[in-house]
BADREN-545694 format. One record per residue (C-alpha): x, y, z; residue in three letters. Coordinates in pm, 1 decimal. Layout:
% BADREN-545694
<px=X | py=Y | pz=Z | residu=Ala>;
...
***
This chain:
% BADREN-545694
<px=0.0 | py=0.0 | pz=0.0 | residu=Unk>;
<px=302.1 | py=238.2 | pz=80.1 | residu=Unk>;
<px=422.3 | py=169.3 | pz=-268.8 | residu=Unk>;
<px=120.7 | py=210.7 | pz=-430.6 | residu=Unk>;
<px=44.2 | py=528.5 | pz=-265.9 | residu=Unk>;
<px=429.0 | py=628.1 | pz=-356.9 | residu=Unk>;
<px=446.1 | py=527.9 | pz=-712.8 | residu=Unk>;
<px=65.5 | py=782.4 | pz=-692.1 | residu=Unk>;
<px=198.3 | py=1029.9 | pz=-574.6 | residu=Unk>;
<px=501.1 | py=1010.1 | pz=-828.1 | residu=Unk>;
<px=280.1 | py=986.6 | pz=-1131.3 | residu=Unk>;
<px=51.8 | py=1359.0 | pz=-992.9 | residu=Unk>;
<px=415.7 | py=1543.0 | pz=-977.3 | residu=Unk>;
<px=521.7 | py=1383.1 | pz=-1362.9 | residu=Unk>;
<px=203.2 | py=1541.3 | pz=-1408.7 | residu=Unk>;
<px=206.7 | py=1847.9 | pz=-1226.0 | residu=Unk>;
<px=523.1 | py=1982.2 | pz=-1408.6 | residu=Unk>;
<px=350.9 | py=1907.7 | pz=-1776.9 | residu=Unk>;
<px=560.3 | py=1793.8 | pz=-2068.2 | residu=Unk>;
<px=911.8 | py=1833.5 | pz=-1871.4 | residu=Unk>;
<px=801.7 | py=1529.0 | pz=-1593.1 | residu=Unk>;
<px=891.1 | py=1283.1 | pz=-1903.7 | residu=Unk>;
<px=1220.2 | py=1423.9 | pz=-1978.1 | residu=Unk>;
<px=1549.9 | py=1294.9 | pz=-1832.4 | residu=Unk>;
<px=1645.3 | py=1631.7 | pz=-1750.9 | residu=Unk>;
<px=1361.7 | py=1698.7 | pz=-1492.4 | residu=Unk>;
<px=1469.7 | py=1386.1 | pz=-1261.9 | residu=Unk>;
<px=1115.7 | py=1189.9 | pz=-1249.1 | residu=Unk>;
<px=1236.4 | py=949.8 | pz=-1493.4 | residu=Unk>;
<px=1462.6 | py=779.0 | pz=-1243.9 | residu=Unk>;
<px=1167.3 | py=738.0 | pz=-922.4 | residu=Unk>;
<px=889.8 | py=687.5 | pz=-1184.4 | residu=Unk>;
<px=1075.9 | py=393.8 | pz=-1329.2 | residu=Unk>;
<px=1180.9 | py=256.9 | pz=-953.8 | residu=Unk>;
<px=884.0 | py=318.0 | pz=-785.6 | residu=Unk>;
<px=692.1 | py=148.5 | pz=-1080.7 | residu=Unk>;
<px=706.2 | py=-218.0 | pz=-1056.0 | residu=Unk>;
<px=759.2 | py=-228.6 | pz=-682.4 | residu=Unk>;
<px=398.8 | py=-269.4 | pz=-654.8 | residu=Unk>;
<px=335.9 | py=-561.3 | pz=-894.5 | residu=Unk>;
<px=630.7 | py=-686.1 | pz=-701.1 | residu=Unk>;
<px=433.7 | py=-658.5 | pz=-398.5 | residu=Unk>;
<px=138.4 | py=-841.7 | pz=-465.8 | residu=Unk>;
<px=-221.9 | py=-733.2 | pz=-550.2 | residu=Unk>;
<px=-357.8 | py=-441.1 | pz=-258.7 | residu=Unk>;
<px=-668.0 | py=-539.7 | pz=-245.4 | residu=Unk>;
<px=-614.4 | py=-901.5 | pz=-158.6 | residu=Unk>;
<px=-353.5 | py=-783.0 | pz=113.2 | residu=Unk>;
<px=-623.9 | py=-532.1 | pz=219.5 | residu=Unk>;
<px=-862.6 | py=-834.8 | pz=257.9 | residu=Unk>;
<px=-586.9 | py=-1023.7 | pz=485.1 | residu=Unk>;
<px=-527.4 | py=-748.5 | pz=706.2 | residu=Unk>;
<px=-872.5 | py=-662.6 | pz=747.6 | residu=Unk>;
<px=-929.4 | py=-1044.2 | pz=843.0 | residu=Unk>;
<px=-630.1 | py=-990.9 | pz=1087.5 | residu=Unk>;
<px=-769.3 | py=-729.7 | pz=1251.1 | residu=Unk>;
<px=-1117.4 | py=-926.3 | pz=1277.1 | residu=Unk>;
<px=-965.9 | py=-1214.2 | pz=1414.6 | residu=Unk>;
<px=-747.0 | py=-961.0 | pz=1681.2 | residu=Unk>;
<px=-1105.4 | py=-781.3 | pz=1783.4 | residu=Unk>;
<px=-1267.4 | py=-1103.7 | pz=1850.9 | residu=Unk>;
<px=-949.7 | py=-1241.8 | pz=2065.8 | residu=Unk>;
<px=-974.2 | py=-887.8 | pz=2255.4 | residu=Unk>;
<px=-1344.8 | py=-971.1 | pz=2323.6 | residu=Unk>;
<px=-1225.3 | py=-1268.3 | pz=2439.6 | residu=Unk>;
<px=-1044.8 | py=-1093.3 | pz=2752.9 | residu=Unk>;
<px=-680.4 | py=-1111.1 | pz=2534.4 | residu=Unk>;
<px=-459.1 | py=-816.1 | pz=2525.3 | residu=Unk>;
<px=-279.2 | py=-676.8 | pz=2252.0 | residu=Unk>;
<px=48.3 | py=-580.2 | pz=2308.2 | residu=Unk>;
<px=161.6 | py=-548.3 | pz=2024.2 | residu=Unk>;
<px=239.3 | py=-153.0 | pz=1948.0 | residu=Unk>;
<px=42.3 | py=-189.4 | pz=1603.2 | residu=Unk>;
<px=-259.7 | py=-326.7 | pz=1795.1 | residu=Unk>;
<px=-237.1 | py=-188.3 | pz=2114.7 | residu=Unk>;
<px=-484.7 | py=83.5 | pz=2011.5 | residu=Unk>;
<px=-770.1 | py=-137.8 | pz=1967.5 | residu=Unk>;
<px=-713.4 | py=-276.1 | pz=2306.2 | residu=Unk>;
<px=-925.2 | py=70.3 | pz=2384.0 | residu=Unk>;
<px=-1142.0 | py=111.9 | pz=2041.8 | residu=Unk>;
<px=-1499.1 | py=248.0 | pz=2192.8 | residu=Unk>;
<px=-1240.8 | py=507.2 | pz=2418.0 | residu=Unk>;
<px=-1071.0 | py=587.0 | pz=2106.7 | residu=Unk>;
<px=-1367.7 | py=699.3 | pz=1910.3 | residu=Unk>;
<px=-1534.4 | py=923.5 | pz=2152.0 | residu=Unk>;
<px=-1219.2 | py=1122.6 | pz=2215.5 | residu=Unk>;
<px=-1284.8 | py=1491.7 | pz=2134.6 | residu=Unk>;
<px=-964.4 | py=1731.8 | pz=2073.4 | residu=Unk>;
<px=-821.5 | py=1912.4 | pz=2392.0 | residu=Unk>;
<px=-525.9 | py=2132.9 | pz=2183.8 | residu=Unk>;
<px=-512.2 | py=2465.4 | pz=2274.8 | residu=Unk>;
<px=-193.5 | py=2611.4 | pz=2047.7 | residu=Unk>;
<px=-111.7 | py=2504.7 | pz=1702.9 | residu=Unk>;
<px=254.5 | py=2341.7 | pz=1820.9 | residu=Unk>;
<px=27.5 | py=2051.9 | pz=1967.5 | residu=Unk>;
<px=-80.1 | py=1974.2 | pz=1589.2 | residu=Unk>;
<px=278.2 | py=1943.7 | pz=1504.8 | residu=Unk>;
<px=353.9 | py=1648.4 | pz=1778.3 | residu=Unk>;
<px=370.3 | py=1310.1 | pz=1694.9 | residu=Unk>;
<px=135.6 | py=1217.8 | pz=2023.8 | residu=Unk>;
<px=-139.6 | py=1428.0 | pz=1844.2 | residu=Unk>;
<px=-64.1 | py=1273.3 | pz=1526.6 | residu=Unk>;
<px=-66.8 | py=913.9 | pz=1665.0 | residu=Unk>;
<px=-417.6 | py=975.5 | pz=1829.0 | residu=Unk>;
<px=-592.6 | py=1158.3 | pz=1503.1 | residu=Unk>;
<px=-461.3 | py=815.9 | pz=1370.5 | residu=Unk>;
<px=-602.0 | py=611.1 | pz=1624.5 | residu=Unk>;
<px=-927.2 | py=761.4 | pz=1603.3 | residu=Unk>;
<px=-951.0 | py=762.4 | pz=1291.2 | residu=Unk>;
<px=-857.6 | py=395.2 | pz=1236.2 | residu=Unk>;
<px=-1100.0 | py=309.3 | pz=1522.0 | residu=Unk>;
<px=-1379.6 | py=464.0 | pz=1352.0 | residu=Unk>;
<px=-1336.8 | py=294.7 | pz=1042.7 | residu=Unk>;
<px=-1336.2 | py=-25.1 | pz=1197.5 | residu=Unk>;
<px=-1668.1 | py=-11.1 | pz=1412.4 | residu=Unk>;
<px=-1852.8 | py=147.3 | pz=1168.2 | residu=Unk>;
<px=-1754.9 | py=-107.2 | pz=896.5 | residu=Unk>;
<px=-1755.1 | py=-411.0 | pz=1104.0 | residu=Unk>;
<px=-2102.5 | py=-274.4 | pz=1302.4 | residu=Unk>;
<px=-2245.2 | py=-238.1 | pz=918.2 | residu=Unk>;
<px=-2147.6 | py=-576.5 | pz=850.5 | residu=Unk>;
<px=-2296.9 | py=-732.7 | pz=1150.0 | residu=Unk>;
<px=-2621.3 | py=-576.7 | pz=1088.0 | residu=Unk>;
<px=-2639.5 | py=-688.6 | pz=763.5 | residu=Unk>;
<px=-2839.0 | py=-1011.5 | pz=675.6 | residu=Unk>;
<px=-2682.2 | py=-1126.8 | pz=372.6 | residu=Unk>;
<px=-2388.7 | py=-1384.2 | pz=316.8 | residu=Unk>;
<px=-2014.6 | py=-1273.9 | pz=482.2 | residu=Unk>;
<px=-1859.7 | py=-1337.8 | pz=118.2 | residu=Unk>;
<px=-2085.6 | py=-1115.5 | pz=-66.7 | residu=Unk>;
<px=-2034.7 | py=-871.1 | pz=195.8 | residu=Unk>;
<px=-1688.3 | py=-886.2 | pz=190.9 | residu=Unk>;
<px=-1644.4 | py=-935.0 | pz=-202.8 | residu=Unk>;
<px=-1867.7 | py=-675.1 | pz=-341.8 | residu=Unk>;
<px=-2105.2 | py=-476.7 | pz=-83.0 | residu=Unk>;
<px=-1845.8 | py=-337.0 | pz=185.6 | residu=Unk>;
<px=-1543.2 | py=-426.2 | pz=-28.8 | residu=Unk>;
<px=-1432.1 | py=-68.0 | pz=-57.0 | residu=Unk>;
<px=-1487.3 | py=-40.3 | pz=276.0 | residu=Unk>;
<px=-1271.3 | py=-283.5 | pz=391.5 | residu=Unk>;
<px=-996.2 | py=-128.0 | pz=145.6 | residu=Unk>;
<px=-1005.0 | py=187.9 | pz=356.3 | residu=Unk>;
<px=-1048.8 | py=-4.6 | pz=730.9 | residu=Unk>;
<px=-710.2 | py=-164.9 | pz=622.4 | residu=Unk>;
<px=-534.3 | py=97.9 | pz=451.1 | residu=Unk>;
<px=-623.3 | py=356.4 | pz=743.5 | residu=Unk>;
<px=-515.9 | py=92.3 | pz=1029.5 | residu=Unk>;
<px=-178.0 | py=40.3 | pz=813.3 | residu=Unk>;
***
């Protein structure tokens, strides 16, 4: 996903400069062309999106279970229903520019994602692989992507 969103975000600035961003001279030849097949080397994203939302199914249910994560990945959704009713307490704009606020806008924001989609899902009647293929597929992309 970090490639993908790399090799992206190479392509917009190729773009972003016009013409020039496919010349040698302008330097976008050499990241375009390295950045480029990393992701087929990696592997299809939305299958690995699949497997780490699956992961993170399987770690909610074990947490439910009484097991805690202690894992520094995980750890967060050791607390998930805390984590999404956590309102902002900054008072200056240096507070925005901390890692600790940028780790808990990430928290929260990953915890969202994951209740909602996974509360969706439970409500809904129909079969787990047509959920997971084609209704809340997109979903899923961005529950796993976000967490990551």
């Amino acid at each position: 996903m970090f490639t993908q969103q790399a090799n992206d975000n190479i392509v917009k600035a190729r773009q972003c400069i016009g013409g020039a961003g496919y010349t040698a001279w302008s330097g976008m030849l050499n990241p375009y062309d390295f950045g480029s097949p990393s992701v087929t080397f990696e592997g299809d994203n939305n299958v690995m999106a699949i497997q780490s939302m699956s992961f993170i199914k399987k770690t909610l249910k074990e947490i439910e279970m009484g097991k805690i994560m202690k894992h520094p990945v995980f750890t967060y959704l050791n607390h998930i229903d805390d984590a999404i009713t956590l309102t902002c307490n900054s008072s200056t704009p240096e507070h925005f520019l901390s890692m600790e606020a940028v780790d808990e806008a990430l928290r929260v924001t990953s915890s969202f994602y994951i209740k909602s989609t996974f509360n969706k899902m439970a409500k809904d009647p129909r079969a787990t692989k047509e959920k997971e293929n084609f209704i809340y597929a997109n979903e899923m992309f961005r529950l796993a992507y976000t967490h990551l």
